[in-house]
N, C-alpha and C positions, 0 to 999 in steps of 0.2 A: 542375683543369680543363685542358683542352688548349688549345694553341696556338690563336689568330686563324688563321681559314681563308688559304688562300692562292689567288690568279687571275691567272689569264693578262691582260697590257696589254691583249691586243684580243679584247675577249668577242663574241662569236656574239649574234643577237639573242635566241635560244632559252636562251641562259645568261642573258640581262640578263632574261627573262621569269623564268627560275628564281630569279634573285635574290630579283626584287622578292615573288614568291609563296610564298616559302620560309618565311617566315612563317606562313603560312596552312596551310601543309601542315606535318606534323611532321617539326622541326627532326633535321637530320643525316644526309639521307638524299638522294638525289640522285631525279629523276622516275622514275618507275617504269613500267617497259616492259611492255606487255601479255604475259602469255604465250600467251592464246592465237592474239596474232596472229605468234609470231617461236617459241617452245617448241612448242607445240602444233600447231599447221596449218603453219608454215613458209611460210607466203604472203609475209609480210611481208619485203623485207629490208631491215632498220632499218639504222642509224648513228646509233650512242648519240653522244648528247654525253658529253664527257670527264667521270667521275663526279665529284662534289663528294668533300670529307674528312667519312671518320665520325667519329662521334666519340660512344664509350660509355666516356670516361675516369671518368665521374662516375656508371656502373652496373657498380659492382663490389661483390665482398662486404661489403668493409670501408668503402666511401661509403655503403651503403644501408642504415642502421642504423633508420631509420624505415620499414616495410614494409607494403604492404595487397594487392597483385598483380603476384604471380609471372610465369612466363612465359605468354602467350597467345600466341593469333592473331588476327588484326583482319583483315577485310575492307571497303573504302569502294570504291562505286560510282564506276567509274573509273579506278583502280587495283589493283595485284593484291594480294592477301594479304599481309599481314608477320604476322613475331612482334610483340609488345611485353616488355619489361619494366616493373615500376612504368609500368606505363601509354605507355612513349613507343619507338618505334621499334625494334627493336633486330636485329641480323645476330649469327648464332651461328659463329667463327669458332672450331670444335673439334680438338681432335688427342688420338687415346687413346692412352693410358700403363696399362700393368699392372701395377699395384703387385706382386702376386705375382710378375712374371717381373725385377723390380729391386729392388736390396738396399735395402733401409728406407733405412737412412745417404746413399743415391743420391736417393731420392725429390725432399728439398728442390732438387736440381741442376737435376735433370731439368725439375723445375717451373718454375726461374728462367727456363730455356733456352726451355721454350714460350712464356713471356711475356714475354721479353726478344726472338721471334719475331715478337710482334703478333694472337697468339693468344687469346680471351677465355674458354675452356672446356676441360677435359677430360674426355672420355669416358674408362670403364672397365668392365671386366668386373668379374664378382662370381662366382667358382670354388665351386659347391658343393659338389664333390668335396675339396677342398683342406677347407675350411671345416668339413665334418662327413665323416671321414675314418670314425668310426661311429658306429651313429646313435645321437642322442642326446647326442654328445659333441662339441662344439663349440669350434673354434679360431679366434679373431682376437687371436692373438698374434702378435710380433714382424712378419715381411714377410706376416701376414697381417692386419694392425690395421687393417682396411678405414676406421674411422672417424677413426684417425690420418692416413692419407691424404689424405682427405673436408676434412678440418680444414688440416690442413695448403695444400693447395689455396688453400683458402678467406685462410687468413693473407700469401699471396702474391698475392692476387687475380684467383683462377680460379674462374666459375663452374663445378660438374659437372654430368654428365648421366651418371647409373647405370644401368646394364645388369645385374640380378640376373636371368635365368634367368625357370626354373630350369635351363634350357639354355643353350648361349653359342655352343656353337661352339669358336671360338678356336683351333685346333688343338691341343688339350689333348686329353688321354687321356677319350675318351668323352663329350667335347663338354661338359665341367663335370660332366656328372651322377656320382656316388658310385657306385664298381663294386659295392657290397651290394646294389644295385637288381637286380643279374643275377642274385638267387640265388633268383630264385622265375620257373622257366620259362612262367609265367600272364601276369607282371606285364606290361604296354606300357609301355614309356615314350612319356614326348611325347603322353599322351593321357588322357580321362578315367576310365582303368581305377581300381579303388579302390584298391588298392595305394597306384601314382606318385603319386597327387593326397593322400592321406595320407602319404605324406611328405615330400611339398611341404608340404602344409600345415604339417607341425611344425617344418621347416627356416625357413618362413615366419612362421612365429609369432616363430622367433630374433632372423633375419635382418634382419625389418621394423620390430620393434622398437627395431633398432641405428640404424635409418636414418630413421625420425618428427624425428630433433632434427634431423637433419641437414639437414631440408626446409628450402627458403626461406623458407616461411610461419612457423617455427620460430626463424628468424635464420640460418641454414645457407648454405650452397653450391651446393644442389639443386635446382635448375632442372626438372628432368625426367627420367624413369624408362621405361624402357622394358621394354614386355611380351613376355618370354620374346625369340627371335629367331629371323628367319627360318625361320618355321612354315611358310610358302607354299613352301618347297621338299620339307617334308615331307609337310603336310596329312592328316594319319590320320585326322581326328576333329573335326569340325564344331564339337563342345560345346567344345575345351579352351584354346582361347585366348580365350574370353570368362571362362571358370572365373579361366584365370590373372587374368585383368583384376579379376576382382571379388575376387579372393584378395589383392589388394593394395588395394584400395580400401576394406575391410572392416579391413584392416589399419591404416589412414590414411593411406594414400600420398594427398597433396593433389595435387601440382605435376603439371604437365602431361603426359599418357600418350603413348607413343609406339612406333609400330613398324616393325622393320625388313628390309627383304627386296627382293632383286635385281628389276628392274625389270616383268620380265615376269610375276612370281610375285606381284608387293602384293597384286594382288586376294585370291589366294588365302592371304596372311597376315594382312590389314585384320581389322580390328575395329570395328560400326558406335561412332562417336562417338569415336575413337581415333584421332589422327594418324598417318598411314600420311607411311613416313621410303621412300626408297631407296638401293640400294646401288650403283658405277658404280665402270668402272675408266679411262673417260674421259667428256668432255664428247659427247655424241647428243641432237641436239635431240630426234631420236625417241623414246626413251628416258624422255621425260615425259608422252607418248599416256596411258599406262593412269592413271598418279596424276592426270591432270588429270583424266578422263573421272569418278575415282571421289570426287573432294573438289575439284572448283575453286573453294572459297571458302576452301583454305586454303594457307597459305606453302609451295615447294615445300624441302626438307628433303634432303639427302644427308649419311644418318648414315654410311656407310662410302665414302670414296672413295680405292680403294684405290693410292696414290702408289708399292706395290711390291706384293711375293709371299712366300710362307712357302718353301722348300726340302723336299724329300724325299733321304734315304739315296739313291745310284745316280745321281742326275738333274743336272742343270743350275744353276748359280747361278741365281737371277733378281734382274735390274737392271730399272729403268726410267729413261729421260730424262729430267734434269731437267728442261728446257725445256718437255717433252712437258706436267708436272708444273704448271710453272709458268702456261702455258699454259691448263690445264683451270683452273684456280684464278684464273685471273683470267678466266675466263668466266662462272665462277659469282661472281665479285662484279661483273662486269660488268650480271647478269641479276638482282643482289642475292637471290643462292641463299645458305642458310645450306648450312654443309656442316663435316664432321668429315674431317679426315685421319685413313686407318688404314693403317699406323702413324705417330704422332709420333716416337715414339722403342719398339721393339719389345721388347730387352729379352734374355733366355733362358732355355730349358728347361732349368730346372735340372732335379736331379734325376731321376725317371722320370715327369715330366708331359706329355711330349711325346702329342702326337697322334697319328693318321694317316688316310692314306685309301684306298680300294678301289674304284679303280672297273675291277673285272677282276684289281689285282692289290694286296696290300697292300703299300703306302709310310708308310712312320716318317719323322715330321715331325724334322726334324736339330734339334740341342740349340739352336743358334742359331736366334735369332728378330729378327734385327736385319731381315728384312722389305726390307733395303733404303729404307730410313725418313729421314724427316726428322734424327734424330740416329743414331749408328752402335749396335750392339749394346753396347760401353762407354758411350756419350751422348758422344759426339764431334760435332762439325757435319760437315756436308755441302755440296755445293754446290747441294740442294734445297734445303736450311735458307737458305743465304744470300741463294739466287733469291727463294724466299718471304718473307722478312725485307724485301728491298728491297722488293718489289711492296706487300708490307703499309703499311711507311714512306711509300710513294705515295699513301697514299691513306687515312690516320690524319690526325687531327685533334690527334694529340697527338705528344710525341717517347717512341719507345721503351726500354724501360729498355737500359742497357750489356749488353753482353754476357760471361755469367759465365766465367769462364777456364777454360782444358781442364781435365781431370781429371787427375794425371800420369799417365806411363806407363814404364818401365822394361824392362829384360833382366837377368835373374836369370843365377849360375853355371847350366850343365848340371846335372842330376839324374839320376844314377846309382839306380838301385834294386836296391841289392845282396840282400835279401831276401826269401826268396817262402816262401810255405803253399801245397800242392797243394790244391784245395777240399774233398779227400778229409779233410784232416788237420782242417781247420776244422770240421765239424760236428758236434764235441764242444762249440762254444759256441754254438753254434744253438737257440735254444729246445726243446722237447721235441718227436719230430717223431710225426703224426698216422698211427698203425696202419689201417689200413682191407682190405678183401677187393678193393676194385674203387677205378680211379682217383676222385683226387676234383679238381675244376678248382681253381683257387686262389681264387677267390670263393665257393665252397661249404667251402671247409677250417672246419675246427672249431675256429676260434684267434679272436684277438683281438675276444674275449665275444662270440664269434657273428656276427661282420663278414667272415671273410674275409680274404684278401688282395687287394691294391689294386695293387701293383705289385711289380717288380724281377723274381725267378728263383722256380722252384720245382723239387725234386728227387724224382723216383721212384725207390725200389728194389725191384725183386721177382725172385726167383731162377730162372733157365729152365735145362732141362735139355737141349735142343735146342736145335738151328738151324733155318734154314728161312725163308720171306716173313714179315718182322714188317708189320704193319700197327696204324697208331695216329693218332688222330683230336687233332693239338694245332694249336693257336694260341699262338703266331707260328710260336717257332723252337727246335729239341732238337735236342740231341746227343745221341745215343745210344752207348754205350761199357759194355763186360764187366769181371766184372773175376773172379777166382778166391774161392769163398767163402770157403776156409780163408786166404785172405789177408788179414791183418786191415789192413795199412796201403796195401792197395790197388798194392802198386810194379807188378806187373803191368797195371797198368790199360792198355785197349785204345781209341781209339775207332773206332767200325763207321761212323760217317756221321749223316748229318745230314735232322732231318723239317721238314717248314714246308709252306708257303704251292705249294699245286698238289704237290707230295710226300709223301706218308704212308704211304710205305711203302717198303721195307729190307730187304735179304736180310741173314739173320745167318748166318755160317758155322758149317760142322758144329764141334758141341764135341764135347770128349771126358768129360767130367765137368760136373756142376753148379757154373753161375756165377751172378753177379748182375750184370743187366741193370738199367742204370741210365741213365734221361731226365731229361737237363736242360733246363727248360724256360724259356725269357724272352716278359712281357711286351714286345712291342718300340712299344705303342705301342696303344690301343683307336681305333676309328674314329670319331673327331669330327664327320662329315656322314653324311648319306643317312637311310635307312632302315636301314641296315645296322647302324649301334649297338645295334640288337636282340640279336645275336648275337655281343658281345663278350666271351663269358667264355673267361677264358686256364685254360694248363695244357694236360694232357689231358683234354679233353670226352665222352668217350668208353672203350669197352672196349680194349683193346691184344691182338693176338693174334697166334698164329707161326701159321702154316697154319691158319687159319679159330679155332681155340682160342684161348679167352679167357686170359689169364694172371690169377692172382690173388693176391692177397696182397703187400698194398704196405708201404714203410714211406715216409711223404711228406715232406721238410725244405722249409720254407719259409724264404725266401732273400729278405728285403725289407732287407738291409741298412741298419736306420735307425741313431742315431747310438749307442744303445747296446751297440748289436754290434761296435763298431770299439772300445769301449770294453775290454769282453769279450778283444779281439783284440789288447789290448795284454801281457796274461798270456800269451799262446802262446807257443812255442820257433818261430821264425822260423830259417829256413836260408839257408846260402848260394844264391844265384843258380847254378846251373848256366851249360856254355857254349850250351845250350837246352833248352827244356820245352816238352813239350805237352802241351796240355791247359788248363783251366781254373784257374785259382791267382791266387790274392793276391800284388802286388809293393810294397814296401814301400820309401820314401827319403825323404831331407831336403831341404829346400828352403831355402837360405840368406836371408831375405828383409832382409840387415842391420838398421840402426836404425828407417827409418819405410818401412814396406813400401807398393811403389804397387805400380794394375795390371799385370797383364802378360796374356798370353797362352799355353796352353801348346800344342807341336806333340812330338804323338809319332812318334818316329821309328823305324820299323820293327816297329810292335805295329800288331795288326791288328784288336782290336774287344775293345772294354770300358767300364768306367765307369772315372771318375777321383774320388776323396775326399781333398780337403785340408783337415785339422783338422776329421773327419769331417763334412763338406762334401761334397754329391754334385755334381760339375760338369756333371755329364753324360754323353752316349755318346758316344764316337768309336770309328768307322771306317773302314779306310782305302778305304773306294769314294767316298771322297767324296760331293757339293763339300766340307765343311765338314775342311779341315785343321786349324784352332785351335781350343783350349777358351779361352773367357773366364774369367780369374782376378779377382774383384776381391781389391783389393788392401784392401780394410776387411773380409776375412777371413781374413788373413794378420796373423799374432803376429810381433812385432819381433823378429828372429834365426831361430831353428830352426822349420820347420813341415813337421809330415807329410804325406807323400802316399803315400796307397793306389791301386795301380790292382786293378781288378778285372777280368783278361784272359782274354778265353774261348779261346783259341786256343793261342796261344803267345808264349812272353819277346820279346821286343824287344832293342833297348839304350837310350839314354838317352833323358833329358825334354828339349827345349830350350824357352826363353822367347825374346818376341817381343814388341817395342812395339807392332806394325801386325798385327792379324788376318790370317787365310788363310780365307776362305768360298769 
């Protein structure tokens, strides 16, 4: 239980009213201010009394072993809406955490750190892309043990609130959904076409069954689920956001439904009989007009309040004020708004999960997702964290737990990579690559039992006998480069320049003999918003042609580098580094992490765009247009003494790796 409240020597007559009536109204909560007359109309202009202490020390997972009702809403004549839990008052003080974008080993930390904040919940995403990678075939293993999580939460005393799709958003490659959905130019997503909704359905048959135990009703951590996300900035299709609702309620999702979408949009993402949530990146009285208008009998809700921003490749850091931070957050406990921090602690794209977006041009969400967040892309504090900690501490009813100690952080020797593979040399370990007469995009390729490719590179070779205007229809980004056919190891190799976004098209100069023209092609990221995810399959999408003529006759290598190719890659004859290389190639060196390896940081120095693999670990992209100069290392993926590092560089050699205790974004 928490501490005996605490008060001021000289009470207001309006406080000794509160007192004596606090009783009679349920315990823990301070009078409750109209919204329509201070939120809504803005007529009014109040002065709250100073709040009383909350106090939900005694509704937590592990005190509430005896259970009959979950979370609701309550409304009493004379006051505005609240939630309840078990029946009695309750403020949802949330911040999301992406299990997927932090290392499992990390999860427990991060968690301490939310509640050691004064925080009562965590929101999360649920990655269907991630999850069923094809269909059919199903992963919640290791940083994807979604129920390990869930549980784990739960044993530190976090309520959750789930956010499974089948969309998300999140700036993830294609906004969660599985790139195999692209390979039928019929399908819609985000709607009720037969297709998407069958295989939502069998995604949901998996998924939902992982998460029934997990319910409150169950004994779980599960408070509330929320349907699909922000549909109202989509809105295709009238029928599919109640489909989704009932596709989970058929399921057994009990605990209370909810949705989420930017202020102006609720209406058009509500569901009748479904908590409409919103989203805000400050405190606007005005900004609660529509949700009042469409539910004022029930608690207002801010499932996303966005305390920072995601980054794009080319663009600007983004920061936000603490104070500004601090500020809106105590407005909303001021007006006893529940509300979710997004982000708690952000996290990173590892890998090729990154997002992006297009509005005119396409932008790759940067490997880093620290959002500028309540904790740092590592889980460091911040001075958001400590402003919100205090303000919390204000106005708890109980004492906070300590706060967990940093995570370390270290500077490793420089990292020389003194050997490299031309990419040419490498596609003898490449799986078998796919013959075809015409290109094929990388989500229609004919590999991994009929799924496709999902991310990384993809290589075309087909032989032109001329020169002339090449034109070719790819998403994102290729290079384009010749090479001699009778040249078996490619030394000649050329490159002519480069296709993408607003470019597709390349003058090849006159040959004099038959060569082989060869596109490199990278996913750099599928569109995460709009409507535009419709049309996100990578590759070449298209015919490729020198003056108006088709080219034909391909040979395709797919290039998703997962962890058995690096294995693959330890058999090759590896060469010396040159004093430079152009072109695309593999660089290879050691990382001395002596006895007990901590984080660090990596900044490449002088390489100009690639991935990075340590102990076949994909860190992510870097490129030197910035903002994002450091890749995050953790340091619970680092082997005590020697550990490889592969870069994967499209351009050209560099020279060394440096480490770094303090990131560069």
């Amino acid at each position: 239980m928490g501490s005996p409240r605490r008060f001021s020597l000289f009470l207001s007559w309006k406080r000794i009213v509160c007192i004596f009536f606090q009783p009679f109204i349920l315990s823990a909560f301070a009078p409750w201010v109209k919204y329509e007359e201070y939120l809504v109309s803005g007529e009014a202009q109040l002065q709250l009394p100073q709040y009383s202490r909350f106090n939900w020390s005694h509704l937590t997972p592990l005190d509430l072993k005896k259970r009959s009702v979950g979370l609701q809403t309550e409304s009493i004549a004379g006051s505005n809406p609240y939630f309840t839990l078990e029946g009695q008052k309750f403020l949802i003080f949330g911040g999301s955490i992406h299990y997927f974008r932090v290392p499992r080993e990390y999860w427990r930390d991060r968690f301490l750190k939310l509640k050691a904040c004064g925080f009562n919940t965590v929101t999360t995403y649920v990655p269907w892309n991630l999850h069923e990678p094809q269909r059919g075939n199903f992963d919640f293993s290791g940083n994807l043990d979604l129920e390990a999580f869930v549980l784990m939460a739960a044993e530190i005393g976090l309520w959750v609130i789930l956010r499974p799709g089948p969309y998300i958003c999140s700036e993830i490659d294609l906004g969660g959904l599985p790139s195999w959905l692209l390979q039928d130019p019929k399908l819609r997503l985000r709607t009720t076409n037969k297709g998407f909704v069958e295989a939502v359905d069998k995604y949901f048959d998996h998924l939902i069954a992982r998460v029934i135990p997990l319910q409150y009703s169950e004994g779980g951590p599960v408070i509330a689920v929320q349907v699909e996300n922000e549909y109202g900035s989509f809105d295709k299709d009238k029928d599919y956001m109640p489909y989704i609702q009932k596709a989970l309620l058929k399921r057994g999702i009990v605990e209370l439904l909810l949705t989420s979408d930017a202020e102006k949009e609720v209406l058009r993402g509500s569901i009748k009989g479904v908590l409409a949530t919103i989203n805000m990146k400050t405190f606007q009285k005005n900004a609660f007009k529509p949700l009042y208008k469409m539910q004022r009998d029930k608690p207002i809700m801010i499932m996303e309040y966005w305390v920072g921003w995601f980054d794009t490749w080319g663009s600007k850091h983004h920061v936000k004020d603490a104070d500004d931070v601090k500020k809106t957050v105590s407005e909303f406990i001021k007006y006893e708004i529940s509300f979710n921090v997004y982000m708690f602690h952000g996290g990173t794209n590892f890998g090729f999960i990154n997002g992006a977006i297009n509005f005119g041009k396409h932008k790759s969400v940067v490997t880093s997702y620290d959002y500028d967040a309540m904790l740092t892309e590592a889980g460091d504090y911040t001075e958001k964290y400590f402003k919100l900690r205090k303000l919390f501490g204000s106005i708890l009813a109980f004492p906070l737990p300590p706060l967990p100690e940093l995570t370390p952080k270290t500077v490793y020797p420089s990292v020389r990579l003194s050997l490299y593979l031309p990419l040419w040399d490498v596609l003898k370990y490449l799986n078998e690559p796919v013959i075809s007469n015409k290109p094929v995009n990388m989500e229609n390729l004919p590999i991994n039992d009929g799924n496709g490719q999902s991310y990384g590179f993809i290589l075309y070779e087909t032989p032109i006998c001329s020169g002339g205007e090449l034109h070719a229809d790819v998403q994102d980004t290729a290079q384009v480069g010749v090479s001699r056919l009778s040249v078996e190891v490619f030394l000649n190799e050329t490159i002519i320049g480069m296709l993408g976004d607003g470019n597709q098209n390349l003058d090849i100069p006159k040959i004099r003999e038959c060569q082989l023209l060869r596109i490199l092609v990278e996913n750099q990221g599928r569109v995460n918003f709009s409507w535009k995810i419709q049309g996100q399959q990578k590759g070449l999408t298209g015919s490729v042609t020198i003056n108006n003529i088709p080219l034909e006759g391909y040979t395709i290598y797919s290039l998703e580098m997962k962890m058995n190719f690096f294995k693959k890659l330890r058999s090759a004859t590896w060469r010396p580094v040159p004093n430079s290389y152009q072109g695309p190639a593999f660089y290879r060196g050691t990382l001395k992490a002596g006895s007990s390896p901590k984080d660090t940081f990596l900044r490449l120095l002088n390489w100009n765009y690639g991935f990075v693999f340590i102990n076949g670990h994909n860190l992510g992209r870097y490129w030197y247009i910035g903002p994002q100069e450091t890749l995050y290392l953790p340091g619970t993926w680092l082997h005590p003494e020697n550990n490889e590092i592969i870069l994967f560089e499209k351009s050209r050699s560099g020279s060394y790796i440096q480490t770094r205790a303090e990131p560069k974004l």
